[in-house]
Backbone as JSON, one array per atom type, in Angstrom:
{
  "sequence": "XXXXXXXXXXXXXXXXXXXXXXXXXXXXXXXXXXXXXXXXXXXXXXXXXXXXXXXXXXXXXXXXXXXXXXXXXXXXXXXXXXXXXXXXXXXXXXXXXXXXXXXXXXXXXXXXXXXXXXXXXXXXXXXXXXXXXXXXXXXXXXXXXXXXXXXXXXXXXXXXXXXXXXXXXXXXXXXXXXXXXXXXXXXXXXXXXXXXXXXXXXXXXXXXXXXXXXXXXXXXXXXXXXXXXXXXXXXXXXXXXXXXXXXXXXXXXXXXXXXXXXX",
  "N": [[-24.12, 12.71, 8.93], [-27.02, 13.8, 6.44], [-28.35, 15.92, 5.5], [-31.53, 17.41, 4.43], [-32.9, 20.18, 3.62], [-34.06, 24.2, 4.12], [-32.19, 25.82, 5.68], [-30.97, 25.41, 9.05], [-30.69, 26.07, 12.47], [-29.75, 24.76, 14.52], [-26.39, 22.79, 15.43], [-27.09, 20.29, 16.02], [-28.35, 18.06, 15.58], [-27.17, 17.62, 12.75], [-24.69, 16.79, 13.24], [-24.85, 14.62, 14.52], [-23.95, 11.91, 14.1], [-21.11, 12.11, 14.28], [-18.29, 12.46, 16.61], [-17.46, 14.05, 19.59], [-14.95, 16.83, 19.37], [-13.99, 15.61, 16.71], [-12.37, 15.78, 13.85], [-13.93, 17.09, 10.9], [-15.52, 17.41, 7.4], [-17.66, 19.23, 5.73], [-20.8, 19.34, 3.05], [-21.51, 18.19, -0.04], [-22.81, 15.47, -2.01], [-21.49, 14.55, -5.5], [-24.02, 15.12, -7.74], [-26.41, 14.98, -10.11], [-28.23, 16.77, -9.92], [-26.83, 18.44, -8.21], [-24.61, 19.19, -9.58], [-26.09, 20.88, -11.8], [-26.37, 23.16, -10.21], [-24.3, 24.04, -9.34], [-23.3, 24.86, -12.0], [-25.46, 26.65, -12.38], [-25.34, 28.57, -9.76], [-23.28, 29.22, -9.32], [-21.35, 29.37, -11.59], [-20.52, 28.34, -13.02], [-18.75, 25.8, -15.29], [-17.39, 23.91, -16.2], [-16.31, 21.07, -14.41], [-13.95, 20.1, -12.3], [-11.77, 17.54, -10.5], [-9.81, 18.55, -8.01], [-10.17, 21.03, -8.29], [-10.92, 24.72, -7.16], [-13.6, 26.8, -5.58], [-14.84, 29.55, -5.4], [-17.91, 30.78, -3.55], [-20.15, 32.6, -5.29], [-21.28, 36.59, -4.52], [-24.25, 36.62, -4.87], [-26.4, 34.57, -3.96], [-27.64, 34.39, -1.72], [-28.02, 35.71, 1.14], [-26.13, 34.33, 3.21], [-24.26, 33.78, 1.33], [-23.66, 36.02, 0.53], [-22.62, 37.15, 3.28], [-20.57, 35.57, 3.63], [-18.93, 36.6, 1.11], [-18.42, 39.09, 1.34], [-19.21, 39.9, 3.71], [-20.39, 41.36, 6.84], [-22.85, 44.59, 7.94], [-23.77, 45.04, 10.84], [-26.53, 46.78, 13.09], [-25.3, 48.76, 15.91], [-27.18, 48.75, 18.66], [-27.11, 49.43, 21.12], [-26.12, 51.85, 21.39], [-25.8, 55.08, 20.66], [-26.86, 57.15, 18.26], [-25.33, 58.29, 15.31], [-24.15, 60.61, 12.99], [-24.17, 59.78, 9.75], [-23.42, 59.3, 5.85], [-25.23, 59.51, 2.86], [-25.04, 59.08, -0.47], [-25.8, 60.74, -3.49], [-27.11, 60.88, -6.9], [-27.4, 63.75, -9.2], [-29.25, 65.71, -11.63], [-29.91, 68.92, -13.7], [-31.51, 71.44, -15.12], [-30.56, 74.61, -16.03], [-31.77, 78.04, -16.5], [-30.86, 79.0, -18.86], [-31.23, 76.54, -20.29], [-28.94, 74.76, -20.25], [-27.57, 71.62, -18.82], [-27.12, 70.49, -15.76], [-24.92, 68.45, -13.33], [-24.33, 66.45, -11.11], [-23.16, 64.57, -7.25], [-24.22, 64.78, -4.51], [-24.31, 64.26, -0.77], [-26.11, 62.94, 1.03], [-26.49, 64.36, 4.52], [-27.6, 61.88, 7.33], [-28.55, 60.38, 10.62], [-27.78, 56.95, 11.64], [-27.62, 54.2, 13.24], [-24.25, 53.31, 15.18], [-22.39, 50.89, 13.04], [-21.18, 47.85, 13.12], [-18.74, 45.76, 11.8], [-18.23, 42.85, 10.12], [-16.32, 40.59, 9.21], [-15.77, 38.74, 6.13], [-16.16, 34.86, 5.89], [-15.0, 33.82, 3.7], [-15.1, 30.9, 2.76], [-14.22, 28.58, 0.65], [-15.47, 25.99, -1.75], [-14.02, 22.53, -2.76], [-13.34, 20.09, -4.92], [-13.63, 16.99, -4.44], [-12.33, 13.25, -4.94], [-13.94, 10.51, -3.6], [-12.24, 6.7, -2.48], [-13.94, 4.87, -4.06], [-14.87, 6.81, -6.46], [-16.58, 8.22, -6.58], [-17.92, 11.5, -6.35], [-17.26, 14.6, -4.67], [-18.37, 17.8, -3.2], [-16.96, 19.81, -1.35], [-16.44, 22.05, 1.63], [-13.32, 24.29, 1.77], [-12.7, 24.06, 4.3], [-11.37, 22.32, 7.07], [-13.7, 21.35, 9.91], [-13.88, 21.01, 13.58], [-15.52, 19.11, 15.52], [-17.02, 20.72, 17.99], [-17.75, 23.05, 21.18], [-16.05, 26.01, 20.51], [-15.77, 25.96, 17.53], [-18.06, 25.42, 16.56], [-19.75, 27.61, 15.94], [-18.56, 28.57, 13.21], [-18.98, 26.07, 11.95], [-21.88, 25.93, 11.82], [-22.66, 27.89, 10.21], [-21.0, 27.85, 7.82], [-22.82, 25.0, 7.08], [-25.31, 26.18, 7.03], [-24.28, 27.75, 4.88], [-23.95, 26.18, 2.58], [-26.56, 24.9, 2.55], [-28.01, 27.29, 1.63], [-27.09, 26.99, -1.25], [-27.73, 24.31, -1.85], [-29.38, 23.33, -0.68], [-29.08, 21.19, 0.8], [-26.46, 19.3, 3.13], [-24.18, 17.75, 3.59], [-21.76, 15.3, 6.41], [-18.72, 14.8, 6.3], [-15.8, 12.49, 6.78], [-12.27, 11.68, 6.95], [-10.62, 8.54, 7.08], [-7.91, 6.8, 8.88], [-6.39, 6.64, 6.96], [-6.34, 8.35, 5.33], [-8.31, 8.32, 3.76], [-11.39, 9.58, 1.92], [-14.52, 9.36, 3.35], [-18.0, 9.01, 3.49], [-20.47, 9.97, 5.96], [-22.79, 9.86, 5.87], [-23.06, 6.6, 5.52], [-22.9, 5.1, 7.45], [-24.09, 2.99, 10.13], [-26.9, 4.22, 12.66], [-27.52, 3.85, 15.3], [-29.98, 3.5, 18.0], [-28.66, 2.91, 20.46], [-26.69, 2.0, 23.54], [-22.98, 1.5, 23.57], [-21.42, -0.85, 25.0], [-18.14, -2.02, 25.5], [-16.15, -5.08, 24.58], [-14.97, -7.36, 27.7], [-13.67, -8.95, 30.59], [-15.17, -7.53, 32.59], [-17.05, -6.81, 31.72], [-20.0, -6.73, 32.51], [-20.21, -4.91, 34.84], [-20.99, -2.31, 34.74], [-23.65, -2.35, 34.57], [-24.14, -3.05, 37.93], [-25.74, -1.37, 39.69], [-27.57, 0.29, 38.23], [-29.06, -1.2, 37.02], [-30.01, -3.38, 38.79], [-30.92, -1.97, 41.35], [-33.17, -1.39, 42.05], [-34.46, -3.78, 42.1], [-36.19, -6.37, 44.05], [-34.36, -8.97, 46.24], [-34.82, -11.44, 45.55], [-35.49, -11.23, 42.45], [-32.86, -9.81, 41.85], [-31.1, -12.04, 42.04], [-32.23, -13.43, 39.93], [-31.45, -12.17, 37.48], [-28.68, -11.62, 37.85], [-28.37, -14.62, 37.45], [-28.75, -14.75, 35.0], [-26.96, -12.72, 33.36], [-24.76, -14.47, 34.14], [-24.96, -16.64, 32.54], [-25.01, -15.22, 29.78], [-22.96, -14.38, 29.83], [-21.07, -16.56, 29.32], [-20.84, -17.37, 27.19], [-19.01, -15.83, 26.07], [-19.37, -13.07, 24.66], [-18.5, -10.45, 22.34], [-19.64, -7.52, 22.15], [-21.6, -5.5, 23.87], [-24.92, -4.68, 23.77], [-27.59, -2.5, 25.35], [-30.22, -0.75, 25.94], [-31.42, 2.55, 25.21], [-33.19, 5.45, 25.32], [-36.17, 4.81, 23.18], [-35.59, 2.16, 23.57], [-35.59, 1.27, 26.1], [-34.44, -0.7, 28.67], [-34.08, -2.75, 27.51], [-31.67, -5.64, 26.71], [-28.78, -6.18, 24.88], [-26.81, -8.34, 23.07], [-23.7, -9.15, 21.37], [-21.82, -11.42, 19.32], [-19.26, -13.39, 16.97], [-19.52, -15.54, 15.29], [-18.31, -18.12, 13.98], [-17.25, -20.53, 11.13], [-16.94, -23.85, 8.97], [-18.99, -23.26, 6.86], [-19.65, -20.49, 6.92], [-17.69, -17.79, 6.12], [-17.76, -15.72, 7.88], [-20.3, -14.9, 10.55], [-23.1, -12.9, 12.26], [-24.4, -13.5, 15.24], [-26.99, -12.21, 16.64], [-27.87, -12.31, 20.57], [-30.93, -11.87, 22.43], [-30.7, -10.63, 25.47], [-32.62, -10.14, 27.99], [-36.15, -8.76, 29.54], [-35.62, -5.72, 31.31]],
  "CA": [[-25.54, 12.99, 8.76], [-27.07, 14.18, 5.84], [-29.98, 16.68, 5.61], [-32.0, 18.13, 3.38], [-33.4, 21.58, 4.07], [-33.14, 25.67, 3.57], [-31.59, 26.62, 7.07], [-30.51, 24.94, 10.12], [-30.79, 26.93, 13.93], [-28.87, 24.22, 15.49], [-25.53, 21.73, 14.68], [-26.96, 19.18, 16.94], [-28.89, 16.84, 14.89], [-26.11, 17.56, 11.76], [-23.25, 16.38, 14.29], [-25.32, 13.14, 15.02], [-22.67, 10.14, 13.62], [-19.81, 12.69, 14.76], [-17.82, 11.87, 17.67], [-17.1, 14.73, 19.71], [-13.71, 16.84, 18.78], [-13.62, 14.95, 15.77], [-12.39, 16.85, 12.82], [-14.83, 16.55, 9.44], [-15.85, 18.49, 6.43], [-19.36, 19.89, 5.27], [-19.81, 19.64, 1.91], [-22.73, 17.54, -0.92], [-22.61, 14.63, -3.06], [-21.93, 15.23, -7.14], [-24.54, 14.11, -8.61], [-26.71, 15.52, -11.54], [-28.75, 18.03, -9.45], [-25.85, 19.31, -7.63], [-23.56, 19.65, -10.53], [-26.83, 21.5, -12.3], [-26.98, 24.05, -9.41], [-23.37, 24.52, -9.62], [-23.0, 25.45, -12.97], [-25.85, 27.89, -12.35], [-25.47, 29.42, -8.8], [-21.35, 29.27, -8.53], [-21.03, 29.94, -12.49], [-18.89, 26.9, -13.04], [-19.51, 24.91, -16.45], [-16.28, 22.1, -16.33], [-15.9, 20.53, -12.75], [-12.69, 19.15, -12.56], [-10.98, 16.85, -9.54], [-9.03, 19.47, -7.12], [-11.13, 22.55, -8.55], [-11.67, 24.99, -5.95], [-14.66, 27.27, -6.2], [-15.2, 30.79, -4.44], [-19.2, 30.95, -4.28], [-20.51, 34.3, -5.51], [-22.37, 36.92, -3.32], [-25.5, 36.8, -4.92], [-27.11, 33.7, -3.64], [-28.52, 34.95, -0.84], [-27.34, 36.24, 2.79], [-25.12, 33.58, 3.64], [-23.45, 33.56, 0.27], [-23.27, 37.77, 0.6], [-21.58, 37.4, 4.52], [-19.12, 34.57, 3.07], [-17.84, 36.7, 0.33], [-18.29, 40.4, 1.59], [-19.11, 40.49, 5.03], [-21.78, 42.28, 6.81], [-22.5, 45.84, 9.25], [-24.35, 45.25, 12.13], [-26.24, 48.1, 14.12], [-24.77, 48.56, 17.26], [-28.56, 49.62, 18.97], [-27.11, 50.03, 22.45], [-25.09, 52.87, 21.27], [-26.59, 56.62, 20.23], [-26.81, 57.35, 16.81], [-24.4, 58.73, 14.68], [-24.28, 61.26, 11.38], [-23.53, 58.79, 8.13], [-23.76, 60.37, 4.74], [-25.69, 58.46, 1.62], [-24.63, 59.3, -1.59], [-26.93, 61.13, -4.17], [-26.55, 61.65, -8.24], [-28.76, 64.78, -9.1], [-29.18, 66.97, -12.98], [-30.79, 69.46, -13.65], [-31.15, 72.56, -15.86], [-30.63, 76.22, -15.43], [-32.49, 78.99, -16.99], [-30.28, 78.89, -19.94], [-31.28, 75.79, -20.8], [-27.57, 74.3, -19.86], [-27.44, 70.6, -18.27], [-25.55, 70.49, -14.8], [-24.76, 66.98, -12.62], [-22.81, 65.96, -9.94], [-23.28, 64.22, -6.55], [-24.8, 65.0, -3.05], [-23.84, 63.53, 0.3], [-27.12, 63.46, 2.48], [-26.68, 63.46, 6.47], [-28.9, 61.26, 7.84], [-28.59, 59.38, 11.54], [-28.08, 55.6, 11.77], [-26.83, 53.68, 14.75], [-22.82, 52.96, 14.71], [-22.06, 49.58, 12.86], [-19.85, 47.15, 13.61], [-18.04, 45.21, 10.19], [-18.07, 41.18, 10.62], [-15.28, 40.11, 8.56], [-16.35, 37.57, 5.77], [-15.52, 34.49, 6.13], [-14.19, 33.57, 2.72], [-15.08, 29.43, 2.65], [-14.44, 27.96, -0.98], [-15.43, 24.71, -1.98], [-13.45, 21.75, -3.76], [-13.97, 18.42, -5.71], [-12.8, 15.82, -4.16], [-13.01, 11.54, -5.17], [-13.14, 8.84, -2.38], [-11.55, 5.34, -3.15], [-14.58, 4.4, -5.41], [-14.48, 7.13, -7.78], [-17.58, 9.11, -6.12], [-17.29, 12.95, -6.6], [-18.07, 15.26, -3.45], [-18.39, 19.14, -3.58], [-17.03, 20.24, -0.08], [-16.06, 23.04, 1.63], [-12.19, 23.61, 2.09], [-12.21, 24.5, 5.74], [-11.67, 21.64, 8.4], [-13.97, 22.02, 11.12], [-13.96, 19.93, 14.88], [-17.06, 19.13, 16.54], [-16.59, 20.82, 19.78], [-18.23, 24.17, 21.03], [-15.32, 26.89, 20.02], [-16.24, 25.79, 16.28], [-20.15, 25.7, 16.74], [-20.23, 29.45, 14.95], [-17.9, 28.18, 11.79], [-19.96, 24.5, 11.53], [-23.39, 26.79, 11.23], [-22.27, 29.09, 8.96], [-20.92, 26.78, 6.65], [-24.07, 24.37, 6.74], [-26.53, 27.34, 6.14], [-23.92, 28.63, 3.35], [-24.26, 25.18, 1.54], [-27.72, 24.62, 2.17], [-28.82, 28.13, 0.7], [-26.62, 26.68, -2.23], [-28.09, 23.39, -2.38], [-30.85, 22.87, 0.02], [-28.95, 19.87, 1.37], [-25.66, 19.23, 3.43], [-23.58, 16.4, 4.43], [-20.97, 15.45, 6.93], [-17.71, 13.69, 5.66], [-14.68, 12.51, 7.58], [-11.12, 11.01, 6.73], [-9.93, 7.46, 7.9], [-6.42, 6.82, 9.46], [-5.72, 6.37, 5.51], [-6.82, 9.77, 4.59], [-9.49, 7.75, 2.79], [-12.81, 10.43, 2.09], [-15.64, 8.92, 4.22], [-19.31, 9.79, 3.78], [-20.57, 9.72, 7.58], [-24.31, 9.46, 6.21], [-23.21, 5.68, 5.28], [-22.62, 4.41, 8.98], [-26.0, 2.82, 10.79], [-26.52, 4.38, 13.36], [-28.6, 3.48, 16.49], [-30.53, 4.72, 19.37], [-28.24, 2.25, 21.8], [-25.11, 2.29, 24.3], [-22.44, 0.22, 23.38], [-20.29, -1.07, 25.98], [-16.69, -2.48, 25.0], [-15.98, -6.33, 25.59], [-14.28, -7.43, 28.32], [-13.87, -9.86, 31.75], [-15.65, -6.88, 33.91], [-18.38, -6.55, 31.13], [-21.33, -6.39, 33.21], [-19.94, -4.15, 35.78], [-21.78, -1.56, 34.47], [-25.1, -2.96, 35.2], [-24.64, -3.41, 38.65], [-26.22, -0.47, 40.08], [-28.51, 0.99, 37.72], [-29.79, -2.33, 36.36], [-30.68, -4.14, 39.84], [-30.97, -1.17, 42.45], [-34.84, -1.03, 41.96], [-35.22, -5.1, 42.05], [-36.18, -7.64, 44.88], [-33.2, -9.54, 46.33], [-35.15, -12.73, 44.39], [-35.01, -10.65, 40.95], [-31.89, -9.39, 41.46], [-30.32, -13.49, 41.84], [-31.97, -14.28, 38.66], [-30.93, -11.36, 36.79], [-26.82, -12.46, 37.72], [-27.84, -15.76, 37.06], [-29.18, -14.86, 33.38], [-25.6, -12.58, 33.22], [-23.63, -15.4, 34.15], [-25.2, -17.39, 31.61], [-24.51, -14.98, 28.26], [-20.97, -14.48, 29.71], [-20.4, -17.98, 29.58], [-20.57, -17.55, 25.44], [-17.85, -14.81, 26.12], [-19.82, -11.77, 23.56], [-17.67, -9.4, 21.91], [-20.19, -6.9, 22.43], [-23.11, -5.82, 24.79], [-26.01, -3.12, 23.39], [-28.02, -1.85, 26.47], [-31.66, -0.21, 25.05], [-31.54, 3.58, 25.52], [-34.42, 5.73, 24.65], [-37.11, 3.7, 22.78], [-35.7, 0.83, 23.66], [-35.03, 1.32, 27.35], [-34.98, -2.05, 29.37], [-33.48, -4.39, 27.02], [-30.11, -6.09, 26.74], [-28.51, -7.26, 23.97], [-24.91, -8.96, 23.07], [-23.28, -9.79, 20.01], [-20.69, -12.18, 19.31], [-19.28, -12.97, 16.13], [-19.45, -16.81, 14.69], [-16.83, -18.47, 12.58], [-17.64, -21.93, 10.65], [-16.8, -23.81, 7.62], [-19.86, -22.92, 6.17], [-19.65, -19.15, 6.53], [-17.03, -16.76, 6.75], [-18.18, -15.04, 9.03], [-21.6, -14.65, 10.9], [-23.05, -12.64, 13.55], [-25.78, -13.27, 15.95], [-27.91, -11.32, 17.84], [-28.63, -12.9, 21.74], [-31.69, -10.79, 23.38], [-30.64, -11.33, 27.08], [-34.36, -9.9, 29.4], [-36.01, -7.08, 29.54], [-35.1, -5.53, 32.94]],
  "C": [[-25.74, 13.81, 7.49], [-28.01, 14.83, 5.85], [-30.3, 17.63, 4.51], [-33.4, 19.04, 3.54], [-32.73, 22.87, 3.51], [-32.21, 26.11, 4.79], [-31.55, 25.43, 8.42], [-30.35, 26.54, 11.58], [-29.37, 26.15, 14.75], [-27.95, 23.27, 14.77], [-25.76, 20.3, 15.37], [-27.27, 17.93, 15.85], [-27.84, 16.79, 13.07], [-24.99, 16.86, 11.9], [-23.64, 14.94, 14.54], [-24.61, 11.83, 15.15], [-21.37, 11.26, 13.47], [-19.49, 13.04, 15.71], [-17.6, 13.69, 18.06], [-14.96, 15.25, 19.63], [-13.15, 16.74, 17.85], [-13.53, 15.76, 14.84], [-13.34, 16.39, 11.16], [-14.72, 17.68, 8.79], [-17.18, 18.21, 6.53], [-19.46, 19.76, 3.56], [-21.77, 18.52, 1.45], [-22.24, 16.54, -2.08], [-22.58, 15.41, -4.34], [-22.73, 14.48, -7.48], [-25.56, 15.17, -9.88], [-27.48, 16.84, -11.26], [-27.92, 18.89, -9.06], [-25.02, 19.76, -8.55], [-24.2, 20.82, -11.4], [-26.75, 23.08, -11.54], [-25.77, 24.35, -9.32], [-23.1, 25.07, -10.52], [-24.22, 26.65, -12.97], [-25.8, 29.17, -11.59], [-23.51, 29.59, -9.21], [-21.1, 29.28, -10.24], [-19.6, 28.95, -13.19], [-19.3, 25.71, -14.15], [-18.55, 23.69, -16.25], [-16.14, 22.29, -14.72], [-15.07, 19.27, -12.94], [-12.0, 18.81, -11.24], [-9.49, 18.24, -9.24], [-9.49, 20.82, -7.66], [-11.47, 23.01, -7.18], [-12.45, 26.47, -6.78], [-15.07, 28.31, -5.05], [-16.56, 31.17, -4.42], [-19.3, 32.49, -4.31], [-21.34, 35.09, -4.63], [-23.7, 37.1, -3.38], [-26.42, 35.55, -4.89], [-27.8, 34.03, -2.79], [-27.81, 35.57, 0.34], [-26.54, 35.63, 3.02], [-23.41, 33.82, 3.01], [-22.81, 35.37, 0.42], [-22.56, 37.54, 2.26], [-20.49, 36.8, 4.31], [-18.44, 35.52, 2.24], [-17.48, 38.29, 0.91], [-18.6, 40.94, 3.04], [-20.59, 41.66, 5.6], [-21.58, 43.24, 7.94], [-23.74, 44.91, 10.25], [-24.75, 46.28, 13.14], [-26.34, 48.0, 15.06], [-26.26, 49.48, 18.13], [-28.24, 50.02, 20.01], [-26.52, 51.34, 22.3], [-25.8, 54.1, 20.94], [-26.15, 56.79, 19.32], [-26.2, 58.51, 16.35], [-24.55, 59.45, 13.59], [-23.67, 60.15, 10.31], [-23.99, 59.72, 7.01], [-23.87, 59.3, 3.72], [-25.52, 59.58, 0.24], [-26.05, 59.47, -2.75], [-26.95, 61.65, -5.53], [-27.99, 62.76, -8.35], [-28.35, 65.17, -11.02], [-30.42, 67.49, -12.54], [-30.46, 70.64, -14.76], [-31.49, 74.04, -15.94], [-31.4, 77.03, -16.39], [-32.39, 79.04, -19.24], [-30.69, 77.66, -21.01], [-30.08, 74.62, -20.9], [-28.1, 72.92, -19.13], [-26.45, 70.74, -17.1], [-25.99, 69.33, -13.91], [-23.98, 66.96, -11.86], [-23.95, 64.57, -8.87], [-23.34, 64.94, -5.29], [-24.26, 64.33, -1.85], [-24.84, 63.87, 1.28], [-26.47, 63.11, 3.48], [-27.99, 62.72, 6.54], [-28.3, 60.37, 9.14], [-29.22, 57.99, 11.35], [-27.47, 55.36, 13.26], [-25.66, 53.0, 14.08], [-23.32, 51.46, 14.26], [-20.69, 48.94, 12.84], [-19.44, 45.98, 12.34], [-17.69, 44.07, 11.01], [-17.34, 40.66, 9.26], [-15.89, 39.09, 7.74], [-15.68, 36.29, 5.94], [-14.47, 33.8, 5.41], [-14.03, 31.44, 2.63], [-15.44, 29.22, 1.17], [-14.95, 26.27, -0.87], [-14.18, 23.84, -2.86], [-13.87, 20.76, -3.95], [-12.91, 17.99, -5.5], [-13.82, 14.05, -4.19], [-12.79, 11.04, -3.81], [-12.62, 7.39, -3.62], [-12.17, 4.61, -4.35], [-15.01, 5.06, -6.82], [-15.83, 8.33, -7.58], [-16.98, 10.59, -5.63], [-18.46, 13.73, -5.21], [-17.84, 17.04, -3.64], [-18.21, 19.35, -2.35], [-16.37, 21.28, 0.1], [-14.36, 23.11, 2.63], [-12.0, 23.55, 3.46], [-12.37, 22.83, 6.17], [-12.63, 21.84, 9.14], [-13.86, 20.65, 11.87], [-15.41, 20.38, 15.54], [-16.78, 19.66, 18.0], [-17.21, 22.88, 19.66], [-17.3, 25.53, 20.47], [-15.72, 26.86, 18.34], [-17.31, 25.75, 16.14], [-20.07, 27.0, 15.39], [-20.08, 28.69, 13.55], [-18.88, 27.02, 11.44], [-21.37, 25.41, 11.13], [-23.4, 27.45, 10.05], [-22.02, 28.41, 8.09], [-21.92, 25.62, 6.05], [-25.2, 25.24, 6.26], [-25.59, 27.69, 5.25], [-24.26, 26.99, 2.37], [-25.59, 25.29, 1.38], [-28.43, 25.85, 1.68], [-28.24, 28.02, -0.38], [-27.57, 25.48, -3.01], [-29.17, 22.8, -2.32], [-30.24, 21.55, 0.21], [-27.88, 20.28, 1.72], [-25.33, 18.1, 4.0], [-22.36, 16.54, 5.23], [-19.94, 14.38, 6.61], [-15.91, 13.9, 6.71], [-13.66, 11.48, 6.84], [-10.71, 9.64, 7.48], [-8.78, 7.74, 8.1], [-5.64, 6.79, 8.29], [-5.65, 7.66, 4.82], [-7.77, 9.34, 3.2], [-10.63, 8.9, 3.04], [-14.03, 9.07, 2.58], [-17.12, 10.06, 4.23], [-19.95, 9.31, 5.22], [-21.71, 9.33, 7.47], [-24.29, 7.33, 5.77], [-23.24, 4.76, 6.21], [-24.37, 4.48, 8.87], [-25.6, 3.38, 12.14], [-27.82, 4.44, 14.47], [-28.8, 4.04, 17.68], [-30.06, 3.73, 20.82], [-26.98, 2.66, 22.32], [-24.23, 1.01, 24.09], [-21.37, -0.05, 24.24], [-19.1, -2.42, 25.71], [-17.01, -4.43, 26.06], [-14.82, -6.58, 26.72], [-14.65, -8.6, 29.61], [-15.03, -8.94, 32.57], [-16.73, -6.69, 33.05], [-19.47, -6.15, 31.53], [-21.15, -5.08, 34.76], [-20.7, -2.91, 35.82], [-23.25, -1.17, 34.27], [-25.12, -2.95, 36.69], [-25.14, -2.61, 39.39], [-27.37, 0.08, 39.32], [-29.61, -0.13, 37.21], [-30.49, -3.33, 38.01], [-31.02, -2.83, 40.94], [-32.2, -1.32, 42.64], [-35.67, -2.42, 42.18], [-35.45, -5.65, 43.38], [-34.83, -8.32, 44.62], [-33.35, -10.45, 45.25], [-34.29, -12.04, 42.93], [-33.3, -10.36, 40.8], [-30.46, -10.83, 41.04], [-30.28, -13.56, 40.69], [-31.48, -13.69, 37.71], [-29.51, -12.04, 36.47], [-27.04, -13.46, 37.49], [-27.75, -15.74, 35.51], [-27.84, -14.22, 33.08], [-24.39, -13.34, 33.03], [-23.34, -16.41, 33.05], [-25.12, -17.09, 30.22], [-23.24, -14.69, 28.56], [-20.42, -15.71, 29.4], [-20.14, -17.73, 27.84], [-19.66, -16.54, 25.2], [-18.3, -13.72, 24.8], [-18.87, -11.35, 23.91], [-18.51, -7.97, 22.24], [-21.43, -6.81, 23.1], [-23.67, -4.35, 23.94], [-27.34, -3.05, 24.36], [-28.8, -0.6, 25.85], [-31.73, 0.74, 25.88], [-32.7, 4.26, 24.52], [-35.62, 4.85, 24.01], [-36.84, 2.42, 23.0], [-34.74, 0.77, 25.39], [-35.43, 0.07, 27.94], [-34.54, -3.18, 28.83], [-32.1, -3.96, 26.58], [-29.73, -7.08, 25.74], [-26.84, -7.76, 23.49], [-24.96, -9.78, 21.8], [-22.27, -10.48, 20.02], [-20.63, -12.93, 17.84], [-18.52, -14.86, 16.25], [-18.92, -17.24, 13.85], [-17.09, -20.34, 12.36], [-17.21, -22.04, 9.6], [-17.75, -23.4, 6.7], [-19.72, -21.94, 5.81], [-18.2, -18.66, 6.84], [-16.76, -16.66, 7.98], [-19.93, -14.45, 9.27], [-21.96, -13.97, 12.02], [-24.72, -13.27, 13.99], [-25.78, -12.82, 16.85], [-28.49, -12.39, 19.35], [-29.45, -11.98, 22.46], [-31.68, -11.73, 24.75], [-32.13, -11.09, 28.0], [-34.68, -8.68, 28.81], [-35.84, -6.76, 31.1], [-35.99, -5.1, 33.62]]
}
């Protein structure tokens, strides 16, 4: 998924075309804006293939907890003496100059030091020669990583105002994830028991009648043995559809779409 915004709350809709578990990076296309906003925010004039890139802390909050870390006041706790630092001159009777430093008391509430987390970026190509700016950490989709996946999407996007999600094939090929289609259906694997998974939720609610012609209309797209069934979730609740994948001298390869009922 790719998005383009200042801040993110949640990793849900970022995670969208990523499987749970699955390990990915975070990270932004190169292209002429991004390379622009690099050489001004991250102070980086040549961008060179395996460059890695420590962003600086003055981008904003994100960019200041990534490189330096932040206090936190602990409010349940009862407040504590701290001492703030104070340059002073001044001049005595004489007319003499004298300077130093002060150390006011003053009560705050204890703070608690959140370690930064220190995420660099690097430039890395995929197979066609397309340049990506990501960040080096791994992360896995799965709740123990939730914190790290946030943090790293708000540190890009107060970089870039955009973030993407990119994953590795079995080749260690770079994969942009926003290039998959990706649909609001359930896809259920081919097989002999194919429909098995209809037979309860899809007839429970019908007349015996309905429920005949239903298995008869079943019996009748199994007979063309589909490779795949897609079963209309959310906006498209109620319909059934099956793909199967056509081979001729004419073409290659072809697919068609069979819309089986609506239910």
């Amino acid at each position: 998924m790719y998005l383009n915004q200042s801040r993110i709350r949640s990793t849900k809709k970022l995670l969208n075309d990523i499987e749970e578990n699955q390990k990915f990076y975070l990270g932004v296309r190169l292209k002429g804006e991004t390379l622009e906003i690099i050489k001004q925010k991250l102070n980086c004039a040549d961008i060179q293939e395996g460059q890695i890139i420590f962003p600086n802390p003055f981008n904003g909050i994100m960019s200041e907890r990534n490189a330096i870390g932040e206090f936190i006041p602990q409010k349940d706790q009862p407040k504590e003496t701290a001492y703030r630092s104070q340059s002073w001159e001044t001049k005595d009777w004489g007319g003499y100059t004298h300077s130093g430093t002060s150390y006011v008391p003053y009560k705050r509430y204890p703070r608690l030091f959140i370690e930064p987390k220190e995420f660099k970026y690097v430039v890395i190509s995929d197979e066609e020669g397309n340049q990506y700016f990501i960040l080096t950490q791994k992360f896995e989709n799965n709740k123990n990583d939730n914190e790290n996946i946030l943090f790293g999407a708000n540190l890009t996007l107060e970089i870039f105002n955009e973030v993407g999600t990119f994953i590795m094939d079995s080749n260690q090929n770079f994969i942009d994830t926003s290039s998959f289609e990706t649909v609001n259906w359930e896809i259920i694997p081919k097989g002999e028991l194919i429909w098995e998974s209809f037979n309860t939720k899809t007839t429970e609610n019908l007349s015996k009648s309905e429920q005949i012609l239903i298995q008869e209309r079943f019996d009748y797209i199994n007979s063309f043995e589909p490779d795949s069934v897609r079963q209309g979730i959310g906006g498209y609740t109620g319909y059934v559809f099956c793909n199967r994948e056509v081979h001729s001298f004419a073409t290659k390869s072809t697919q068609c779409c069979h819309p089986i009922f609506s239910i």
